[in-house]
C-alpha positions in Angstrom: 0.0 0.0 0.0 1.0 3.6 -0.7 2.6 6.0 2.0 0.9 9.1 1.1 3.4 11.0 3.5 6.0 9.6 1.1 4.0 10.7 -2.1 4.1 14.3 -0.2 7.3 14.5 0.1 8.5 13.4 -3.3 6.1 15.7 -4.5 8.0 18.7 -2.0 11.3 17.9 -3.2 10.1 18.4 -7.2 8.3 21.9 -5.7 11.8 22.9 -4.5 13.8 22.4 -7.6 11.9 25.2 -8.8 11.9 27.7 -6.0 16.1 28.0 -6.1 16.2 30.5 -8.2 12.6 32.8 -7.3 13.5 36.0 -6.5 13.6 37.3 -2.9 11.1 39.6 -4.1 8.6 36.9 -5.1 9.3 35.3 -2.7 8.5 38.2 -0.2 5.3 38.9 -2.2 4.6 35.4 -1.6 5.0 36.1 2.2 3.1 39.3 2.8 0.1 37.6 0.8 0.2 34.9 2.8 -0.1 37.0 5.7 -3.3 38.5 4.2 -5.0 35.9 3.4 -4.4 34.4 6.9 -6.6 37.9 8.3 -9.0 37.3 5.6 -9.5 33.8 6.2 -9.4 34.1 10.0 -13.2 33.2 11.1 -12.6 30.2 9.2 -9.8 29.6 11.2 -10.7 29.9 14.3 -13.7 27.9 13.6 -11.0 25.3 12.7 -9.3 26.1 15.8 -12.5 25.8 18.1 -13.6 22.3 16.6 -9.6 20.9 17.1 -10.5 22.2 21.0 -13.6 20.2 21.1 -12.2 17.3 20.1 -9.1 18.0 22.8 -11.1 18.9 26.0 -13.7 15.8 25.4 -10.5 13.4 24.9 -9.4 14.8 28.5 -6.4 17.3 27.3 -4.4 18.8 30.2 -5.3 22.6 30.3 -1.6 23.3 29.7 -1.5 21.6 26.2 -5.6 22.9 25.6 -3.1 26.4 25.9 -1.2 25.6 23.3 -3.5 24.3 21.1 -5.7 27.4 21.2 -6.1 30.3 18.9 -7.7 33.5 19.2 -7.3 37.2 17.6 -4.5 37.9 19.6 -2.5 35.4 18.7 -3.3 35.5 15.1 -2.1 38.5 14.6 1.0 37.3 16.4 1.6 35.2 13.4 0.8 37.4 10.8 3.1 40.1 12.2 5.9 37.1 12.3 5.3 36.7 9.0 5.8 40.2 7.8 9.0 40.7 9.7 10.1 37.1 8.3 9.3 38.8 4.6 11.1 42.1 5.6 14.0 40.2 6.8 16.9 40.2 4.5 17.8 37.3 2.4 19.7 34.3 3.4 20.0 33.3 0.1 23.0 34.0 -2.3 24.9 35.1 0.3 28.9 34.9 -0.3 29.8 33.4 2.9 34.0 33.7 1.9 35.9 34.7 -1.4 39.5 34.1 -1.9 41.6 32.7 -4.8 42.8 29.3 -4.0 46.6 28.0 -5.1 45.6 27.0 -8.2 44.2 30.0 -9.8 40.7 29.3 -9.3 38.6 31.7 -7.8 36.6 30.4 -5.0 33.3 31.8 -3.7 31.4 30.2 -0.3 27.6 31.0 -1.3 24.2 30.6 1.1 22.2 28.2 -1.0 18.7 26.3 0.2 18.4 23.4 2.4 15.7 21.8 -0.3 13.4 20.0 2.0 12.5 20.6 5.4 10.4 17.8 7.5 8.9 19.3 10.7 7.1 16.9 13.2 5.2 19.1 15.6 2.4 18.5 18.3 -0.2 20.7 19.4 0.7 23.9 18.5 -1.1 25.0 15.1 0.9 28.6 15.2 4.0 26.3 13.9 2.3 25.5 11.2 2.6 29.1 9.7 6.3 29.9 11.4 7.9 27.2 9.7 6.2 27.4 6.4 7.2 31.1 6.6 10.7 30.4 7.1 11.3 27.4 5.2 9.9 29.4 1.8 12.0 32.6 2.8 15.1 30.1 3.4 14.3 28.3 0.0 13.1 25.2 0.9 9.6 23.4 0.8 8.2 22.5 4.7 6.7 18.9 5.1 4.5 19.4 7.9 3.9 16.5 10.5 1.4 18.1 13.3 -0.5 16.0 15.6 -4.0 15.1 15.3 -5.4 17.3 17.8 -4.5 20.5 16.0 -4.9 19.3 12.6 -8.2 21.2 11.5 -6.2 24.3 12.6 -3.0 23.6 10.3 -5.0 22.6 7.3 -6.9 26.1 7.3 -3.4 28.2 7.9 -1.7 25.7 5.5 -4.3 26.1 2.7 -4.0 29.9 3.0 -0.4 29.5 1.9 -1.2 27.2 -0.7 -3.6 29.8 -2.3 -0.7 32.3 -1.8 1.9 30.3 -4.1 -0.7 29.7 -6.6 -2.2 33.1 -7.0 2.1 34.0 -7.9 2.4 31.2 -10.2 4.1 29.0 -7.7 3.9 24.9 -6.7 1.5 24.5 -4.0 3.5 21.8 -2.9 6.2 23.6 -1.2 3.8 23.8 1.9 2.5 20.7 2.4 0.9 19.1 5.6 0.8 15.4 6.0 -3.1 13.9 5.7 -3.1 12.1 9.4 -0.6 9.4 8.6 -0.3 6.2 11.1 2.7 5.8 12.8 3.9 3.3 10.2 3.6 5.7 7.4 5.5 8.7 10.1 8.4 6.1 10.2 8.8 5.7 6.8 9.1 9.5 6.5 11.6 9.5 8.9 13.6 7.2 6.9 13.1 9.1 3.7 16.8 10.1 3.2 15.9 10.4 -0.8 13.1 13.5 -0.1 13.4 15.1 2.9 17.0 16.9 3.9 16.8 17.9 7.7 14.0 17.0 9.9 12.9 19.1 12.6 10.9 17.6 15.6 8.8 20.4 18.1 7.5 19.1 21.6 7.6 17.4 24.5 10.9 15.3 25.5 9.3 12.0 24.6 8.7 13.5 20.8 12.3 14.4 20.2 13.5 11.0 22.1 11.5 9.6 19.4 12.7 11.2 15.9 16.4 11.2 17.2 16.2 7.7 17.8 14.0 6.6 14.9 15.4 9.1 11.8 17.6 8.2 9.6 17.5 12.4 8.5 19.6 14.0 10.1 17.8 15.8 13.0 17.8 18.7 14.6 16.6 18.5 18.6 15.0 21.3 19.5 11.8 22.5 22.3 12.7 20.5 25.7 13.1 22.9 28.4 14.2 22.4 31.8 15.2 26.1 32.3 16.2 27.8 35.3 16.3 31.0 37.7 19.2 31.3 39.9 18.5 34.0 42.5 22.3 35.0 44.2 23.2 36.5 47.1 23.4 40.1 46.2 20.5 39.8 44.1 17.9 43.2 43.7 14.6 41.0 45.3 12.1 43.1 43.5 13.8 42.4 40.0 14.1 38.7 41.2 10.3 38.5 42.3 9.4 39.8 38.9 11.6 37.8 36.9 10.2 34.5 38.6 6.7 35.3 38.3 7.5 36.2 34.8 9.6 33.1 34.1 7.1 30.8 35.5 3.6 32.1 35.5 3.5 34.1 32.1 3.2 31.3 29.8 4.0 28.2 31.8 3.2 25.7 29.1 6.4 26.6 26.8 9.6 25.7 26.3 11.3 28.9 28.2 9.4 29.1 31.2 11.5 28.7 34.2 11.1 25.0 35.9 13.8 25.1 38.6 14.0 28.4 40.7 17.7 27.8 42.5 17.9 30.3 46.0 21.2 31.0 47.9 21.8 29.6 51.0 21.9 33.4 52.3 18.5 34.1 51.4 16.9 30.7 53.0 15.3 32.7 55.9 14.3 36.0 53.8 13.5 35.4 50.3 13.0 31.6 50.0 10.0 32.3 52.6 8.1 35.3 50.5 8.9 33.7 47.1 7.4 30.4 47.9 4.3 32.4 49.4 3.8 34.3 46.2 3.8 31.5 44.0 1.7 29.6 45.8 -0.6 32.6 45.3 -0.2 32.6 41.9 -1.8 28.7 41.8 2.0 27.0 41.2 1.9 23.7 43.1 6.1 23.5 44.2 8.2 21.0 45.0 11.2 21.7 47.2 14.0 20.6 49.1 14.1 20.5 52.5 14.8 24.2 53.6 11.2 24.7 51.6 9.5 22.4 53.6 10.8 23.8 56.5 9.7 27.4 56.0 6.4 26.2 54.2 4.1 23.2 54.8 2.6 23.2 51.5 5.7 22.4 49.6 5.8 18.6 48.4 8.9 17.2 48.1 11.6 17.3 45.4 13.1 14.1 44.5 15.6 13.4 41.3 13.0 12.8 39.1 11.2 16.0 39.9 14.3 18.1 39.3 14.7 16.5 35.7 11.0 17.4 34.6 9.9 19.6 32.0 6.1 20.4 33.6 4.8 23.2 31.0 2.2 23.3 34.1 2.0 25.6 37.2 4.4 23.4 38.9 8.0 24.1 39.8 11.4 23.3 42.1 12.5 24.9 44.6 16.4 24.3 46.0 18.9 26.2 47.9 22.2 26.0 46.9 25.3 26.9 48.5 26.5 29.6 45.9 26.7 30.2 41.9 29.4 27.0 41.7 26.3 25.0 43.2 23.9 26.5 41.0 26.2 26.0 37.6 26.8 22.1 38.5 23.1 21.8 39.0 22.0 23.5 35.6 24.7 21.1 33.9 23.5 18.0 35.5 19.6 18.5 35.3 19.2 21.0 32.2 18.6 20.7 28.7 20.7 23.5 27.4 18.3 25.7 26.7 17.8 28.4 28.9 19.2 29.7 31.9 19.0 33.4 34.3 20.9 34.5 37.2 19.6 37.7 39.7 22.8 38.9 40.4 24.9 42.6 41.0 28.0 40.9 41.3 29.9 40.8 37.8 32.0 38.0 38.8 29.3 35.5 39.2 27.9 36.5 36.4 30.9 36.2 34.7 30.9 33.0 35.9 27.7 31.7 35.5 27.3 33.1 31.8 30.3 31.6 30.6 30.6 27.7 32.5 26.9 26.9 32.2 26.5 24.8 28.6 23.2 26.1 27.6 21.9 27.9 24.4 20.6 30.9 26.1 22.3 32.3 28.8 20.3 35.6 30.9 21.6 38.1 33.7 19.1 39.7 35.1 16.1 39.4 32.4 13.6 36.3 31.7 14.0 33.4 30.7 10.7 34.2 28.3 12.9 36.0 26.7 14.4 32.8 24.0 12.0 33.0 21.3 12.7 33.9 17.2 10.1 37.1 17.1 12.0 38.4 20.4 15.5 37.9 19.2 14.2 39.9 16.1 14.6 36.7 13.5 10.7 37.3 12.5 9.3 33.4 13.3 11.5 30.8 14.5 11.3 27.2 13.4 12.0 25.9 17.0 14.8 26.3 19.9 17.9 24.1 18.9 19.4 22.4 22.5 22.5 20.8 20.5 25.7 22.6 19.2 26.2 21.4 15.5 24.8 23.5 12.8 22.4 25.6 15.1 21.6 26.6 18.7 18.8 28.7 20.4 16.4 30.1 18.5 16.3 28.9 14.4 15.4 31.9 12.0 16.3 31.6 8.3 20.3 31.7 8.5 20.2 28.5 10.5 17.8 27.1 7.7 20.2 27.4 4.7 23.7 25.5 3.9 25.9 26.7 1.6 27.5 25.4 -2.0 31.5 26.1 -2.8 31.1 28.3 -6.7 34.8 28.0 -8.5 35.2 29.8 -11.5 38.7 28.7 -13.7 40.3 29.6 -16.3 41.2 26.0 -18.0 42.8 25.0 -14.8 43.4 21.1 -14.6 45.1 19.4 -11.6 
């Protein structure tokens, strides 16, 4: 039998052929059309949206994921702005990268060119559907979209906006494609699919990502889980620190930046540790803790390894005091998953220190973890947060999304 997935795919790497050499300013028009045809088409979206809900809450979705799922005006028009700066965003494309003359003559250019084909296996989040789509065309390169069922009502209306958009400009509709609900049969032999697909992106939950590493035979990019942390030192400004944490946690609690791990120092066990843990639990965060929590407050449950290693993307959290910022660092390196990490500090030489011997993407003093996200770090969308260290890391706009090609131009030179 057929793998339609497979079909898809074969029929995205034909679409990109032909998108190498559109201009960046079709390619732009392309964008900012898209973008309007999202606002035009966004009561049918939402409708889309509210029927993908439905079907969540009844099969029992925790509220966090029922957070991401959802759409509303606001957020739309979060996504069309990300697609405008995307399109205002100059090109990665064509790019020369380095330009000498090598020993031979021959002169040597290091040129941007496209990836080709992008595979991105997402969950519940329909707002990736458009980000990557966005990116991937801007980068040169078709997007093979794998969302999860429960948001798939939401990416077919976004994704048949752009589809209308490369049309209307004379382009292949198949450089946006979203996969038809495949079975998991027909999503591992997409995985495998070394022939279509170039770089395959997974977005979601640790057990996701464990997944595509361990099954793709793509090379893969890991990007999303996010054990982040807060480390509140000594000499810390409490008021900034009480902002950032309730920021860092409560905010948004169901992404990959919000804080999990709040680390106190040892100083502040009797002062801060008290109020902070009062706060949150005002807030409606449920914490675990170590044992100088429990010992200030009877409603902390308590912290075990397990606990410590957790990604929640709920109102839950850790608590621990630590000794001092060479407690806090070994911590972040043992528990973490590189992505991002804050100290509350005035005192430059543990920030110093804490900035430079923590191995994690994003590294904060003094600001939000919130703060790791493409539209903030002004790259328009962002195809996902990379945790590993080859190609990309942190936050993927269209740079990351390109390789590159050597051009030599001789003059009858033979070797």
């Amino acid at each position: 039998m057929a793998n339609r997935l497979i079909e898809q795919a074969s029929l995205a790497r034909k679409a990109s052929l032909s998108l190498r050499n559109v201009s960046e300013e079709k390619r732009n028009a392309v964008l900012r059309r898209f973008a309007e045809l999202l606002e035009q088409q966004e009561e049918v979206i939402l409708e889309a949206n509210e029927e993908d809900m439905r079907m969540a809450e009844a099969a029992g979705t925790r509220t966090n994921m029922l957070d991401r799922l959802k759409l509303d005006e606001k957020r739309m028009a979060s996504i069309r702005e990300g697609i405008l700066q995307v399109a205002d965003l100059p090109d990665p494309l064509h790019q020369v990268l380095e330009e000498r003359v090598i020993q031979s003559g021959i002169k040597l250019k290091k040129v941007s060119v496209p990836m080709g084909v992008i595979g991105v296996i997402f969950e519940s989040r329909p707002n990736v559907s458009a980000d990557c789509i966005a990116l991937c065309f801007k980068a040169g390169s078709a997007c093979v979209l794998k969302g999860g069922k429960e948001s798939y009502q939401s990416c077919s209306a976004i994704t048949a906006c752009m589809r209308a958009a490369l049309k209307e400009n004379g382009l292949d509709e198949n450089l946006a494609v979203l996969a038809e609900k495949p079975s998991h049969e027909e999503t591992a032999e997409f995985m495998a699919d070394r022939e279509d697909v170039d770089l395959l992106i997974p977005r979601g939950g640790k057990n996701l990502i464990r997944s595509v590493v361990e099954n793709a035979k793509i090379p893969v990019i890991e990007t999303g889980a996010g054990v982040c942390h807060v480390f509140v030192d000594e000499s810390a400004d409490l008021k900034m620190a009480e902002k950032i944490i309730i920021n860092a946690k409560c905010q948004r609690p169901s992404v990959c930046n919000a804080m999990e791990t709040l680390l106190v120092h040892e100083s502040l066990k009797e002062t801060f540790l008290p109020h902070i843990l009062q706060v949150m639990q005002e807030k409606g965060v449920v914490i675990y803790g170590d044992y100088p929590c429990i010992a200030c407050n009877a409603d902390v449950r308590p912290a075990n390894e397990e606990s410590y290693f957790t990604e929640y993307n709920d109102l839950i959290m850790n608590v621990k005091v630590v000794k001092d910022v060479e407690a806090a660092i070994d911590h972040i390196n043992h528990y973490g998953t590189h992505h991002s990490e804050s100290i509350i500090t005035k005192d430059d030489g543990n920030a110093e220190k804490f900035l430079t011997e923590i191995d994690s993407a994003c590294l904060y003093r003094n600001a939000s973890t919130r703060f790791t996200d493409g539209f903030e770090f002004g790259l328009g969308a962002e195809i996902g947060i990379s945790t590993q260290k080859l190609h990309a890391r942190g936050p993927m706009g269209l740079k990351e999304l390109t390789t590159y090609a050597y051009i030599l131009e001789g003059n009858g030179e033979v070797r």
